[in-house]
C-alpha positions in Angstrom: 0.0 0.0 0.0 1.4 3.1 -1.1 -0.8 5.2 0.8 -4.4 5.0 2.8 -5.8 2.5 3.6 -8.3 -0.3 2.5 -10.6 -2.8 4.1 -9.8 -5.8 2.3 -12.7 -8.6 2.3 -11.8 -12.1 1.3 -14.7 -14.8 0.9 -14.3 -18.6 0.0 -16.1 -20.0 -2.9 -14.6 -23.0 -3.2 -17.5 -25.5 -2.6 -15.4 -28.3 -1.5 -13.7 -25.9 1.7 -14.8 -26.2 5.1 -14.9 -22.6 4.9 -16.7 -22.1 1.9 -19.1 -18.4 1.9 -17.5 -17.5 5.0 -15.0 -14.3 4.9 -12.3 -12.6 6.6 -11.2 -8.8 6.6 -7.7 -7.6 7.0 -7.1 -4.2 7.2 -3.9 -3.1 4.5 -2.6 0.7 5.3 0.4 2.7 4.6 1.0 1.9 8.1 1.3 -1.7 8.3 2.6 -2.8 5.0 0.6 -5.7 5.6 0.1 -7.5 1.9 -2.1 -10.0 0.6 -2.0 -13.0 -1.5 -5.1 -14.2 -2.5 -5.2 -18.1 -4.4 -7.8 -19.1 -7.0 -11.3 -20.1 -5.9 -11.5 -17.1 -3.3 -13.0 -13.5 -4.2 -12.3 -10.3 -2.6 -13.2 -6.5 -2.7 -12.7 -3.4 -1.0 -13.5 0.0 0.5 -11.1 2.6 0.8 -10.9 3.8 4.5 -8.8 7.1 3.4 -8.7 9.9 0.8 -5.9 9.5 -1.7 -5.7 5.8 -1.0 -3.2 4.4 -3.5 -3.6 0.3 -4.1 -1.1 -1.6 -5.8 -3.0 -4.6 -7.7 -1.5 -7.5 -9.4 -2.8 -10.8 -10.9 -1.1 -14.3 -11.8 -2.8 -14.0 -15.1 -3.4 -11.3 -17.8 -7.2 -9.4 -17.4 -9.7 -10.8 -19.9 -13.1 -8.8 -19.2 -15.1 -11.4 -20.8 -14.1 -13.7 -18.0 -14.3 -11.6 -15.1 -16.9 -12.5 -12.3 -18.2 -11.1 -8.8 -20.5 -11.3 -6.0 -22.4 -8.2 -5.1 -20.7 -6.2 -2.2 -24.1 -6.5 -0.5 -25.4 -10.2 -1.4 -27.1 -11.9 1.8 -25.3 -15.0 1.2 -22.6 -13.1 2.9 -23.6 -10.7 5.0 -20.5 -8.8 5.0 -20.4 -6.0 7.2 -18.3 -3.1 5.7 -16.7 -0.5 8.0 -18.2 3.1 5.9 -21.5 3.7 4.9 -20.6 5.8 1.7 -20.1 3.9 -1.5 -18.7 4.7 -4.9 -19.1 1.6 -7.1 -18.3 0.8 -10.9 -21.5 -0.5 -12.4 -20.2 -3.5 -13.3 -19.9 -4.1 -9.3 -23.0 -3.0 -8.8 -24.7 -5.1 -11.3 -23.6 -8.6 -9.8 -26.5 -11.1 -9.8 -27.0 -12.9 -6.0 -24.6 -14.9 -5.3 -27.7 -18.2 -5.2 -28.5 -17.3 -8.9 -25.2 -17.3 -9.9 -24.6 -21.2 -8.5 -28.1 -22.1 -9.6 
């Protein structure tokens, strides 16, 4: 983290896990240099906690948009309970189907 801070949300989806829907939260700040590493079959998103937060993101794979999936920040499968009430989401995010529908 190069600066802010982020509230970093992790959920399992791998069906077979003995955690599988549940989710963690770690806290990454310019503080802590605290870093993630996130292996297939697990989703994650994040709110900025700070102005000017800076995030530096990288994948094991090149992007292909046509592939990309998500879960709704807000699905009730979840019931993830994010630290800040304001929200400024792509569309994309926003337009996630439940997370039931999705496995259906």
């Amino acid at each position: 983290m190069s600066s802010g801070a982020i509230y970093d949300v992790i959920i399992d989806l791998r069906q077979n896990s003995s955690t599988y829907c549940q989710w963690l939260t770690v806290e990454l700040n310019a503080k802590n240099h605290k870093m993630l590493y996130i292996p297939g079959g697990l989703a994650h998103g994040f709110q900025t906690l700070e102005n000017d937060t800076v995030v530096f993101y990288q994948m094991s794979e090149f992007y292909h948009p046509e592939c990309a999936r998500g879960v709704r920040w807000d699905d009730s499968a979840f019931k993830i309970k994010w630290p800040l009430f304001e929200r400024i989401m792509s569309k994309k995010d926003i337009s996630y189907p439940d997370f039931k529908e999705m496995k259906g």
